[in-house]
N, C-alpha and C positions, 0 to 999 in steps of 0.2 A: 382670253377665254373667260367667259362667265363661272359668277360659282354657284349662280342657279338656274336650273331650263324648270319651265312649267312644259309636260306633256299635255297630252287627251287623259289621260289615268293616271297620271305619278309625276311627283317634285323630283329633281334630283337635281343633291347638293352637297356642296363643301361643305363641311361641319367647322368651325369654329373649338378651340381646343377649351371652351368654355360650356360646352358642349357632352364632356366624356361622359355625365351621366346616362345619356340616351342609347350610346355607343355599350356601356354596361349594361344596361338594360337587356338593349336587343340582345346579347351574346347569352346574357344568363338564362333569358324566356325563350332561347333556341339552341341550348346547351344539347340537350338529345339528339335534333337533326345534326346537328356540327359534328360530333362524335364520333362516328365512323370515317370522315372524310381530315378530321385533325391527329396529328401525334400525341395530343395532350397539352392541354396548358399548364403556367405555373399557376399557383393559387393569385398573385398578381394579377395575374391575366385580367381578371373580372372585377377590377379594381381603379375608381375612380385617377388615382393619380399614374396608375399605369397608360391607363387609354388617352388619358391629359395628353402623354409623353408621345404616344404612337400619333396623335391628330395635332401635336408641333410638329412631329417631323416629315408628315402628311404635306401641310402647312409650305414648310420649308420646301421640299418635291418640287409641290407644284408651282412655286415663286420660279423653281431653276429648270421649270419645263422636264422634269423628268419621270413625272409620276402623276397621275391622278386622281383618287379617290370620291366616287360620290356616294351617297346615302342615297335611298330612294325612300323617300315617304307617297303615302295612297293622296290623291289629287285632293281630300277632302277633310284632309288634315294642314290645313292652311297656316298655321305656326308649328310644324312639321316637328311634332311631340314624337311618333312610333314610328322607327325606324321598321321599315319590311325586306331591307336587303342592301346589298352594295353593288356598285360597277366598279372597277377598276381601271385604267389606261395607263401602260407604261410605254416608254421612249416614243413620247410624243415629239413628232419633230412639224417645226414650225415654217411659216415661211416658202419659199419656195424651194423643191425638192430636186 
């Protein structure tokens, strides 16, 4: 599996756990939309070395085929700075089924 596809309109990518600033970013500039649909974060949450932690084990997942995560940036953000959303994929199975 690749860890990045260019579409017609959007990047979408693994993020590298060097990365957690972006992943901060997005969450804090879309704190309001998130909030009805979260329990609430800890104040961590929104925290560089937290997200570090969540995109190694991200990382890890998807080394052992079991998990996912891409980022989506807009097709025209080509060093894909502004995060605009996520996909997810879990119990990906490989191979023949």
């Amino acid at each position: 599996m690749e860890r990045c596809y260019f579409g017609e309109k959007v990047i979408l990518k693994i993020l590298d756990p060097c990365e957690s600033g972006k992943v901060v970013r997005f969450y804090r500039e879309n704190v309001d939309f998130f909030s009805p649909w979260e329990a609430g974060w800890a104040d961590s949450y929104l925290m560089e070395e937290f997200q570090r932690a969540v995109l190694e084990q991200e990382e890890l997942s998807f080394r052992e085929s079991q998990h996912v995560r891409f980022y989506v940036f807009e097709k025209n953000d080509s060093a894909c700075e502004t995060i605009i959303g996520t996909v997810s994929f879990f119990k990906v199975t490989r191979g023949v089924y």
